[in-house]
PASEDO-899424 format. One line per field, with one value per atom (N, C-alpha, C): x, y negated, z negated; atom name. Coordinates in nm, 3 decimals. Example, Ala and Ser with C-alpha at 12.3 -4.5 7.8 and 13.67 -1.06 7.14 Angstrom:
BEGIN
x <- 1.319 / 1.230 / 1.320 / 1.285 / 1.367 / 1.290 .
y <- 0.569 / 0.450 / 0.330 / 0.225 / 0.106 / -0.003 .
z <- -0.780 / -0.780 / -0.780 / -0.708 / -0.714 / -0.787 .
dopa <- N / CA / C / N / CA / C .
***
This chain:
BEGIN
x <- 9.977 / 9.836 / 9.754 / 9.650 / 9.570 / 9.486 / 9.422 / 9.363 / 9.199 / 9.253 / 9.158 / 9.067 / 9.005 / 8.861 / 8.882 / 8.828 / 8.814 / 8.739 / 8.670 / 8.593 / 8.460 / 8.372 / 8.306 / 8.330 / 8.310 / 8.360 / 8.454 / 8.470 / 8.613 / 8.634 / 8.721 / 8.728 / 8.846 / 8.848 / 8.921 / 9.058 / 9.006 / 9.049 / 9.167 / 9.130 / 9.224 / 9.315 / 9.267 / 9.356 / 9.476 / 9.437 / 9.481 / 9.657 / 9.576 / 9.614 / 9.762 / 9.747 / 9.834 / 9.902 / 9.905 / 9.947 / 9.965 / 9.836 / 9.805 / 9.788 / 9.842 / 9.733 / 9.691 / 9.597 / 9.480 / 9.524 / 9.515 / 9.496 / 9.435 / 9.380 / 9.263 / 9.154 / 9.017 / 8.964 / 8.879 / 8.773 / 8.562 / 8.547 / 8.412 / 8.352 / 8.284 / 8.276 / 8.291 / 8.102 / 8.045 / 7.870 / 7.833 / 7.917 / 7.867 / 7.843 / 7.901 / 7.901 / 7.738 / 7.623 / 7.511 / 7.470 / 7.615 / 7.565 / 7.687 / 7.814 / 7.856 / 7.787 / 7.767 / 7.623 / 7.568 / 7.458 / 7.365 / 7.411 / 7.535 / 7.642 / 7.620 / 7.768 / 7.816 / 7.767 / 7.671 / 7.585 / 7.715 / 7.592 / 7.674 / 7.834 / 7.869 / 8.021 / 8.027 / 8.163 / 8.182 / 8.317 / 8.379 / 8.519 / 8.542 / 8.709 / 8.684 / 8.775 / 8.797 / 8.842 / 8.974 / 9.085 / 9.218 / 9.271 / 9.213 / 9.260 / 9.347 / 9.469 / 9.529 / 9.536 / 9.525 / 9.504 / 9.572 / 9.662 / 9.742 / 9.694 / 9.656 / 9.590 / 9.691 / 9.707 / 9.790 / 9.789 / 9.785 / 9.858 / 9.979 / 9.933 / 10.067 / 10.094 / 10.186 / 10.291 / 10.144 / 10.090 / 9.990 / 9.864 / 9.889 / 9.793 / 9.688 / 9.686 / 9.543 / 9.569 / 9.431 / 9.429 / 9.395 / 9.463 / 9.481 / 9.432 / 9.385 / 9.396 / 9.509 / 9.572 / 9.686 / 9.602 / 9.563 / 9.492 / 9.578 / 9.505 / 9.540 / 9.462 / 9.398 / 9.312 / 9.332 / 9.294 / 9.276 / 9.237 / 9.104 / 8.987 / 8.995 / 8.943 / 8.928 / 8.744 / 8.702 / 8.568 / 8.503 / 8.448 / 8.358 / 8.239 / 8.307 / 8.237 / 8.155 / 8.025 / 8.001 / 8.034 / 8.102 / 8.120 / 8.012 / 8.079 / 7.981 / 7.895 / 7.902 / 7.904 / 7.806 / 7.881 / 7.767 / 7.715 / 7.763 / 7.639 / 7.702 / 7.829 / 7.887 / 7.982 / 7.967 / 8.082 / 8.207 / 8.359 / 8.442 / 8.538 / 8.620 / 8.710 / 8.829 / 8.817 / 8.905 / 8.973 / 9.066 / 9.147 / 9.127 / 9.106 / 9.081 / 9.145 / 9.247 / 9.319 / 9.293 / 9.332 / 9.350 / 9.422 / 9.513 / 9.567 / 9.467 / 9.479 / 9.396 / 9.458 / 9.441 / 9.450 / 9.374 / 9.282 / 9.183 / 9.205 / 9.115 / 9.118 / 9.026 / 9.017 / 8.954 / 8.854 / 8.728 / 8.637 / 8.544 / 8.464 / 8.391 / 8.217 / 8.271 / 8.157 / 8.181 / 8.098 / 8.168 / 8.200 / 8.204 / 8.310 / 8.469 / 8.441 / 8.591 / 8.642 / 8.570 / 8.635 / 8.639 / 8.603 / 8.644 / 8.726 / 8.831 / 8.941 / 9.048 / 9.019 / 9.111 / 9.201 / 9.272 / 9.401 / 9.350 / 9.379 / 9.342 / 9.405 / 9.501 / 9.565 / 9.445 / 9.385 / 9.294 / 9.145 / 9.087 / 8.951 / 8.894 / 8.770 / 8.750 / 8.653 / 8.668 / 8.562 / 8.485 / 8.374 / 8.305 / 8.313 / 8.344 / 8.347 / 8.263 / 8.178 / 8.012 / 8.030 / 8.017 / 8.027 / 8.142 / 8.260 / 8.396 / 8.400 / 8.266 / 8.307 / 8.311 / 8.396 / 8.403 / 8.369 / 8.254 / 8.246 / 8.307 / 8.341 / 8.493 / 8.457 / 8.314 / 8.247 / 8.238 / 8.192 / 8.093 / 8.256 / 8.378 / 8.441 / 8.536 / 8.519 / 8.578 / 8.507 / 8.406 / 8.297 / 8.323 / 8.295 / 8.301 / 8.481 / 8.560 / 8.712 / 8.686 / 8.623 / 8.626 / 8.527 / 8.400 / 8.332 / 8.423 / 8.479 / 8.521 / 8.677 / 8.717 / 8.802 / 8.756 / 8.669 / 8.590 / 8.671 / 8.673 / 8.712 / 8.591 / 8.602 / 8.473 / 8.399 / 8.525 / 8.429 / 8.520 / 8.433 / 8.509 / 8.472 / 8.558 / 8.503 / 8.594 / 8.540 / 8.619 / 8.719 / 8.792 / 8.871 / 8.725 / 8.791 / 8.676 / 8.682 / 8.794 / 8.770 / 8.727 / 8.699 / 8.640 / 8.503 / 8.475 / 8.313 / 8.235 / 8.071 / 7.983 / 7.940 / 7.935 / 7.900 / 8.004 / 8.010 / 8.082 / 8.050 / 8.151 / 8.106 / 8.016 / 8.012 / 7.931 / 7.791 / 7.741 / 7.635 / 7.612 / 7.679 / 7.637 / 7.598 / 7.633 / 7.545 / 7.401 / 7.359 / 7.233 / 7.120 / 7.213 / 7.087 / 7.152 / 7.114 / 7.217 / 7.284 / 7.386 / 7.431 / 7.373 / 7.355 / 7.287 / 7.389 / 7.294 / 7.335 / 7.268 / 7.369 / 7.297 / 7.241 / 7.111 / 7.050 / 7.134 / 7.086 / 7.187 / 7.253 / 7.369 / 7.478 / 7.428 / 7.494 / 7.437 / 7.476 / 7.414 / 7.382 / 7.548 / 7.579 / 7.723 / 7.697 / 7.583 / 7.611 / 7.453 / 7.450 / 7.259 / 7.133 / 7.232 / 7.106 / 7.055 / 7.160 / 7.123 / 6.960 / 6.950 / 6.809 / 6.662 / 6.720 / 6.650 / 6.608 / 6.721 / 6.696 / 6.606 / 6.665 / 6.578 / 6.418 / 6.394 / 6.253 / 6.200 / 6.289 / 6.227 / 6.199 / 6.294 / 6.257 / 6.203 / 6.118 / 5.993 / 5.832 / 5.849 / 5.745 / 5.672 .
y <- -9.045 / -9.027 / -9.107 / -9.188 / -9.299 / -9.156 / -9.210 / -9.118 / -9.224 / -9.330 / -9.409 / -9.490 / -9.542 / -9.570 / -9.707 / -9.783 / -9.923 / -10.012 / -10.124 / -10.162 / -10.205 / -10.209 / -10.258 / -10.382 / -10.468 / -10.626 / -10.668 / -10.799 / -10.838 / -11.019 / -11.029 / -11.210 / -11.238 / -11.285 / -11.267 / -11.438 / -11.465 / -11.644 / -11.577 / -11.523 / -11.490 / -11.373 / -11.302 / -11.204 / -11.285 / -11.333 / -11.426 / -11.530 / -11.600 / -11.663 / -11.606 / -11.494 / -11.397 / -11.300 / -11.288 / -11.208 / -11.065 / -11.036 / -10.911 / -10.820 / -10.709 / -10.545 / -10.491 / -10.408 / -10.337 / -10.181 / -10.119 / -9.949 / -9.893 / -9.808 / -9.666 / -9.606 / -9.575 / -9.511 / -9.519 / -9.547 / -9.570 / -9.436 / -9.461 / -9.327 / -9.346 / -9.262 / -9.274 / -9.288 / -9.251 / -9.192 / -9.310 / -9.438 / -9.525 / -9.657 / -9.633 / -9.722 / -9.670 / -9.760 / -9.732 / -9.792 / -9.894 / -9.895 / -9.843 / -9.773 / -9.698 / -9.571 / -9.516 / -9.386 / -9.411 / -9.527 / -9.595 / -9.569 / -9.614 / -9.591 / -9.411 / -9.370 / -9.196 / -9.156 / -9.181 / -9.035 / -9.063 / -8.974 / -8.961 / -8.886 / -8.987 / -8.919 / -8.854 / -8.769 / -8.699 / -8.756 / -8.763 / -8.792 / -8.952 / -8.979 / -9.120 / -9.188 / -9.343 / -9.397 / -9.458 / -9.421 / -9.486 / -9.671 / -9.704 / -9.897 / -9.942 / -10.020 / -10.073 / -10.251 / -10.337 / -10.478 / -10.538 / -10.657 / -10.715 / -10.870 / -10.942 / -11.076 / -11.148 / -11.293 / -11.398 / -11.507 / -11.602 / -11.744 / -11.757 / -11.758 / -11.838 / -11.944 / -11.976 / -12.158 / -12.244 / -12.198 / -12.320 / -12.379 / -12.261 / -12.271 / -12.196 / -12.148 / -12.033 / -11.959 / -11.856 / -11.716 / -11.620 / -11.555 / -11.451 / -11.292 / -11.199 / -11.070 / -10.991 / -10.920 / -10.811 / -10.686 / -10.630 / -10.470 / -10.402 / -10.250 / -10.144 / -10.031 / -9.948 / -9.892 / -9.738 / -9.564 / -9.505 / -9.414 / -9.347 / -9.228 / -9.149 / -9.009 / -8.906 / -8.888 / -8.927 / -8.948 / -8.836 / -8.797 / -8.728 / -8.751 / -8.783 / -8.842 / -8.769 / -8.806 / -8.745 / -8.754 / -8.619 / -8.607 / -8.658 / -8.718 / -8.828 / -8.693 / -8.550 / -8.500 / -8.411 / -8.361 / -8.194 / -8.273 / -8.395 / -8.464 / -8.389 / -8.328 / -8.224 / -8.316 / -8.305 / -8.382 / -8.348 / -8.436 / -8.417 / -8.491 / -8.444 / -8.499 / -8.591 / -8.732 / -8.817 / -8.928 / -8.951 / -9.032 / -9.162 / -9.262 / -9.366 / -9.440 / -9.561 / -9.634 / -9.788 / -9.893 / -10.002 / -10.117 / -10.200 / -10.310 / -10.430 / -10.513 / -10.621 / -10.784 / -10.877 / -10.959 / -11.081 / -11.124 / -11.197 / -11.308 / -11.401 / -11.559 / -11.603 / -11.607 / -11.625 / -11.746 / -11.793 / -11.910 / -11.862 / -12.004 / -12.050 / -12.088 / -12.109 / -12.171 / -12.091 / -12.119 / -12.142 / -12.255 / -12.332 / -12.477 / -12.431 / -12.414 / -12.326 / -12.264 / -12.175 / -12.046 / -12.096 / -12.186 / -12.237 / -12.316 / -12.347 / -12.383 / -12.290 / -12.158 / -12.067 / -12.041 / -11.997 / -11.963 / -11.815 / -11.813 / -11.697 / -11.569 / -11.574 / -11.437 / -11.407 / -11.482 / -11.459 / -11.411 / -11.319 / -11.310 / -11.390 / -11.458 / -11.504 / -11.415 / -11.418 / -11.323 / -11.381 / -11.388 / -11.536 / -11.451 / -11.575 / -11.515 / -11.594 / -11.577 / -11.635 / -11.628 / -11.703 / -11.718 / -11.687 / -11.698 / -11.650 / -11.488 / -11.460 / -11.272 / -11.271 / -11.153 / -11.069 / -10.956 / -10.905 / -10.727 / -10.656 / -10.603 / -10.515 / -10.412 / -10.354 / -10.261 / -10.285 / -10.394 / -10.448 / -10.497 / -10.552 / -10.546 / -10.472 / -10.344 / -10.210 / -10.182 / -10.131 / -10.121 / -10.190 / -10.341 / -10.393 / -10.353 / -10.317 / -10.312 / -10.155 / -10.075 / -9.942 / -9.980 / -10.025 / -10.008 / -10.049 / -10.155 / -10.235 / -10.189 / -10.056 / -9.977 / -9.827 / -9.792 / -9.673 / -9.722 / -9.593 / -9.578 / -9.554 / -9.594 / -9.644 / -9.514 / -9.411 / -9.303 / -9.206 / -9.076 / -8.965 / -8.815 / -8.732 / -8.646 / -8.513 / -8.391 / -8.303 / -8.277 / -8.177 / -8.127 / -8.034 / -8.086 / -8.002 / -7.856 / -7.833 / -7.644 / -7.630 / -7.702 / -7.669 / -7.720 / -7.796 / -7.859 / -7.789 / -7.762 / -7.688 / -7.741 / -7.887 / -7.901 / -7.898 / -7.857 / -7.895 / -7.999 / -8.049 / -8.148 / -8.124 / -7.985 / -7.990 / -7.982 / -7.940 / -7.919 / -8.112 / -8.161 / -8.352 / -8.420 / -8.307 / -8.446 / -8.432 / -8.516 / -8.582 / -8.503 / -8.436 / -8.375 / -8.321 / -8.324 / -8.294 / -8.463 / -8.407 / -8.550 / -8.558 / -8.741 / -8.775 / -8.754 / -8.686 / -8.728 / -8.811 / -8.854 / -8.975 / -8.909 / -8.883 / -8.848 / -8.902 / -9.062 / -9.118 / -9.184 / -9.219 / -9.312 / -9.423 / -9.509 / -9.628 / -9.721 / -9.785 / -9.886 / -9.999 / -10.015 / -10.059 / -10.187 / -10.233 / -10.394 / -10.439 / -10.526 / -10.579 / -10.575 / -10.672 / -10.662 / -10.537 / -10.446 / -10.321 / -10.254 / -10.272 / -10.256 / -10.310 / -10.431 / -10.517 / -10.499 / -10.469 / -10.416 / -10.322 / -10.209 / -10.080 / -10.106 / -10.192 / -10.212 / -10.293 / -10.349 / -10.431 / -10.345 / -10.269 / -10.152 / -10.086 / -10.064 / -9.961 / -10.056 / -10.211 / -10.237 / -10.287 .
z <- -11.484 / -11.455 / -11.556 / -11.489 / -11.574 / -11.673 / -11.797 / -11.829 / -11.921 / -11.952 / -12.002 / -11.916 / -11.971 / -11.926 / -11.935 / -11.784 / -11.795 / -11.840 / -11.916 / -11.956 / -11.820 / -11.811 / -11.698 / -11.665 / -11.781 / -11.832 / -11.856 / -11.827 / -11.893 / -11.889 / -11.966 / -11.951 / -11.901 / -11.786 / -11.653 / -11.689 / -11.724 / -11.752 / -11.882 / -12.028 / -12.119 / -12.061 / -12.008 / -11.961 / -11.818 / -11.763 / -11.680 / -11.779 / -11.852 / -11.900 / -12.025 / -12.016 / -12.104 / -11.977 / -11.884 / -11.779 / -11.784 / -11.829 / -11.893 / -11.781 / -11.815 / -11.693 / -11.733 / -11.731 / -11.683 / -11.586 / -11.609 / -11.561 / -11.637 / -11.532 / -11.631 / -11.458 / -11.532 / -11.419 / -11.428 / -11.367 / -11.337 / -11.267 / -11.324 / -11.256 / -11.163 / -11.054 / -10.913 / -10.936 / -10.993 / -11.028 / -11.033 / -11.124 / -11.155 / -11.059 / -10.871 / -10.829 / -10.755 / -10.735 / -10.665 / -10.535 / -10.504 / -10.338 / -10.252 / -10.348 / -10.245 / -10.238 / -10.345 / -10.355 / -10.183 / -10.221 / -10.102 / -9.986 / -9.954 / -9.810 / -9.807 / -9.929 / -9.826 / -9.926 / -10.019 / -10.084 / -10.204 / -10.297 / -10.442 / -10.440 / -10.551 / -10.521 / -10.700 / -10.714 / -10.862 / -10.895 / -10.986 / -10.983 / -11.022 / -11.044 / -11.066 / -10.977 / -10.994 / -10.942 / -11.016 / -10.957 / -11.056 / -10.998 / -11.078 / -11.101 / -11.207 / -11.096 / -11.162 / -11.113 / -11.218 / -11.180 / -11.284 / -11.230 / -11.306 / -11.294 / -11.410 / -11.451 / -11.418 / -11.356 / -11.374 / -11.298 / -11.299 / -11.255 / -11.143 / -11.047 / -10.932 / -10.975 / -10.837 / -10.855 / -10.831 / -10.746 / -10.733 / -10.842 / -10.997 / -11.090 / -11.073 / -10.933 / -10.908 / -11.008 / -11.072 / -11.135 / -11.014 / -11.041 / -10.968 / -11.049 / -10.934 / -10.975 / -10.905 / -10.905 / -10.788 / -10.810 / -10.720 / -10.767 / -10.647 / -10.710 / -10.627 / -10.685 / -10.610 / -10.597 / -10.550 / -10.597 / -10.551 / -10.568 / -10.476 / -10.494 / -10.375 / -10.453 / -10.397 / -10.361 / -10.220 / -10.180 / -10.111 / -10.117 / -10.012 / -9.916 / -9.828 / -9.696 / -9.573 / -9.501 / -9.444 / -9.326 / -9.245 / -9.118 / -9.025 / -8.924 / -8.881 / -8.715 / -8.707 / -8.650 / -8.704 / -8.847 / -8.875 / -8.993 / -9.068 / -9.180 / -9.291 / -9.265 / -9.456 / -9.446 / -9.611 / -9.652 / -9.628 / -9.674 / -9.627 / -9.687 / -9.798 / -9.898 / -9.829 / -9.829 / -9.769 / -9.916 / -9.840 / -10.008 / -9.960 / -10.041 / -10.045 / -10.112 / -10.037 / -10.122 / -10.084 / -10.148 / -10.124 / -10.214 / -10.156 / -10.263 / -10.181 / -10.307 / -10.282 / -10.373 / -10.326 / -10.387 / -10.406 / -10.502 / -10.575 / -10.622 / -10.600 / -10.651 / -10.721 / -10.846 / -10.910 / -10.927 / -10.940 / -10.856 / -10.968 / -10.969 / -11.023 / -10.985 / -10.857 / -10.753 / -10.574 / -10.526 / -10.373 / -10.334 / -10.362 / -10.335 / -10.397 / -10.478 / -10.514 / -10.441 / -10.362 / -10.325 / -10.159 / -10.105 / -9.993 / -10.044 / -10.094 / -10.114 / -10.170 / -10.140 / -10.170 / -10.066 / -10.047 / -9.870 / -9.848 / -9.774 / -9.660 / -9.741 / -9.791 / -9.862 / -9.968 / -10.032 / -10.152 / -10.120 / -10.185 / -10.191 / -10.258 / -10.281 / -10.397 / -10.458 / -10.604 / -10.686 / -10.793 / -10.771 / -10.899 / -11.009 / -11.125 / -11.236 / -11.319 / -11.403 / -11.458 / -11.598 / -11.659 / -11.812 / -11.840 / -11.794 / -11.851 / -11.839 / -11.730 / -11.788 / -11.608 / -11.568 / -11.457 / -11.504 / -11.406 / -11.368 / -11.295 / -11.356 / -11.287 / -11.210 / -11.264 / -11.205 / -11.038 / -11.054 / -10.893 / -10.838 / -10.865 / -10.785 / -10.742 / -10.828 / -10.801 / -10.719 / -10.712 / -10.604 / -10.460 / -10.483 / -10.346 / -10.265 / -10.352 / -10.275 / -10.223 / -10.292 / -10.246 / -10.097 / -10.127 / -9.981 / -9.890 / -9.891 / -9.794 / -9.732 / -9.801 / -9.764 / -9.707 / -9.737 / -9.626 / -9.526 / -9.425 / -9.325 / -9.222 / -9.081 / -9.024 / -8.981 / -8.954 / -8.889 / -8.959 / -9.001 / -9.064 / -8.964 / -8.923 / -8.849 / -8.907 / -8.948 / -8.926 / -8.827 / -8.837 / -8.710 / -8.661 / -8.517 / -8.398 / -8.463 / -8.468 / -8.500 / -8.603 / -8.712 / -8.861 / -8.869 / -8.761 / -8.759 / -8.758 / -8.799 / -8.777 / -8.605 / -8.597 / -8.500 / -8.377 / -8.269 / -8.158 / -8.029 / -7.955 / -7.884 / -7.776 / -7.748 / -7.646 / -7.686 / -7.851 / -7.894 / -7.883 / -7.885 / -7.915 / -7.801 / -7.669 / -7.561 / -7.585 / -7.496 / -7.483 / -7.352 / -7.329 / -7.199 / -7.108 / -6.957 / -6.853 / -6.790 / -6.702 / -6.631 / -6.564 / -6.546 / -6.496 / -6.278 / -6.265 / -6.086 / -6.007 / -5.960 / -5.885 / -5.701 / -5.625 / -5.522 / -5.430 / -5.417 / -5.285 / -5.346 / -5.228 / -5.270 / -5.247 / -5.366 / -5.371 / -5.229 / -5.197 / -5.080 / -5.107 / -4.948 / -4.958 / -4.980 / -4.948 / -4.991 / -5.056 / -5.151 / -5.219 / -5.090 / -5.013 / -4.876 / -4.805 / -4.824 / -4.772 / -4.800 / -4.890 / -4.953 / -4.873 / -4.891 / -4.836 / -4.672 / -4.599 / -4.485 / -4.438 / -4.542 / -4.485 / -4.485 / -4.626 / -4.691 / -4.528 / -4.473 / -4.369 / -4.231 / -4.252 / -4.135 / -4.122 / -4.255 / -4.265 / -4.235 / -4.243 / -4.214 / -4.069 .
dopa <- N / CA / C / N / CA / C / N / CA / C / N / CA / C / N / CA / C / N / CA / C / N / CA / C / N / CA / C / N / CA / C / N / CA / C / N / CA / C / N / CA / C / N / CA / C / N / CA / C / N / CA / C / N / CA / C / N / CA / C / N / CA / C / N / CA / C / N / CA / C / N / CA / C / N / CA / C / N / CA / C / N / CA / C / N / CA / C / N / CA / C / N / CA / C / N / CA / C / N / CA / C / N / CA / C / N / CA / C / N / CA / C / N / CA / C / N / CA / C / N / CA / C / N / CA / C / N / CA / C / N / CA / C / N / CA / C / N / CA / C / N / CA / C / N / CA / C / N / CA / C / N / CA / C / N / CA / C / N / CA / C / N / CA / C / N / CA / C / N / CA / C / N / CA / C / N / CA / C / N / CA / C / N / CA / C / N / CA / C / N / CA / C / N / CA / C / N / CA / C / N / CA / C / N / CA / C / N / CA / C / N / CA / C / N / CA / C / N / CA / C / N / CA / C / N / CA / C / N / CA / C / N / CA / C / N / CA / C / N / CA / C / N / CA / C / N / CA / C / N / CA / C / N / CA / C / N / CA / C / N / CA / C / N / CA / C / N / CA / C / N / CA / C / N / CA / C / N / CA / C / N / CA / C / N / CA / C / N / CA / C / N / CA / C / N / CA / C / N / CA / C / N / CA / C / N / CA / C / N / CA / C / N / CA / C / N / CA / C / N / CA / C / N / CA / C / N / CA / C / N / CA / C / N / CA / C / N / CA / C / N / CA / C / N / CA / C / N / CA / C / N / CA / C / N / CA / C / N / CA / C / N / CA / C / N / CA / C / N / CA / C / N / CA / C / N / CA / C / N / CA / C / N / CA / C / N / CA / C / N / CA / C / N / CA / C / N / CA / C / N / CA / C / N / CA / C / N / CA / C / N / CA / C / N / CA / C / N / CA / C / N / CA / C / N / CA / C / N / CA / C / N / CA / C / N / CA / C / N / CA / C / N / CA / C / N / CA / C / N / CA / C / N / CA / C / N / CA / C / N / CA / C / N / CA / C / N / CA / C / N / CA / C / N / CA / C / N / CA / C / N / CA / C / N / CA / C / N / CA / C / N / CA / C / N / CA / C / N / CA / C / N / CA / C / N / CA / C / N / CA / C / N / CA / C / N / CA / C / N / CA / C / N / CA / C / N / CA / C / N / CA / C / N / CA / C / N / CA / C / N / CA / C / N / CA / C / N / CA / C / N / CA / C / N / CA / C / N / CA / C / N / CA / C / N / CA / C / N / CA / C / N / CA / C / N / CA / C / N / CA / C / N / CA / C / N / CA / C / N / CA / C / N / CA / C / N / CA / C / N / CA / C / N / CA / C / N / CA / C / N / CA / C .
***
């Protein structure tokens, strides 16, 4: 079990360059646009990321990622404790000309003055691992499905006309 604390910052190039790792845990409080998304969360987030260099000379990050979230049911609006994991793998860039020359396996993640925020890309791997829709079980929901339609069904008076001209006809037979 991680128990230490990650730096927010870091110099992504020396750590890289030494094929260093990284584990520990952020606090879940501290991200403010997944807040923005499912509402404030408590608790932290356990990251582990390993610095290094492929055959091709890229820097690379390897992560893996995992939180305990509380999400809102997309039905009664209460939250709803879902686990959240993700591995990821990062290419380290300079520019976006860089990073369109990265391969398809890689994210790219700019890194600015020799420093990466670890914060914001802890962050962006967690949003982008939400799950799209969260729903209780029907039997534990406040809400039920039949409380979620929209009105009565719609019935249709007459049957619809067997062919477009049909319309057209009648309209002609009335004048």
């Amino acid at each position: 079990m991680l128990t230490s604390r990650l730096p927010n910052k870091v110099e992504p190039y020396r750590l890289a360059a030494r094929a260093e790792s990284l584990s520990g845990l952020m606090a879940l409080d501290q991200f403010e646009r997944l807040a923005a998304q499912v509402g404030e969360q408590t608790g932290d987030c356990q990251v582990w990321l390993d610095f290094g260099i492929d055959a091709q000379g890229r820097r690379e990050i390897r992560g893996r990622l995992e939180a305990e979230l509380q999400l809102p049911c997309r039905r009664c609006l209460e939250p709803l404790a879902q686990r959240v994991e993700s591995e990821f793998l990062l290419g380290m860039v300079s520019s976006d000309a860089l990073a369109a020359e990265l391969p398809s396996t890689h994210e790219p993640v700019l890194v600015e003055n020799e420093q990466l925020n670890l914060l914001e890309v802890v962050e962006d791997e967690l949003i982008l691992s939400l799950p799209q829709v969260v729903y209780h079980d029907e039997a534990h929901c406040r809400v039920s499905r039949d409380q979620l339609s929209s009105g009565e069904e719609f019935v249709e008076n007459e049957p619809a006309p067997a062919s477009p001209f049909e319309v057209l006809r009648r309209l002609k037979d009335k004048s």
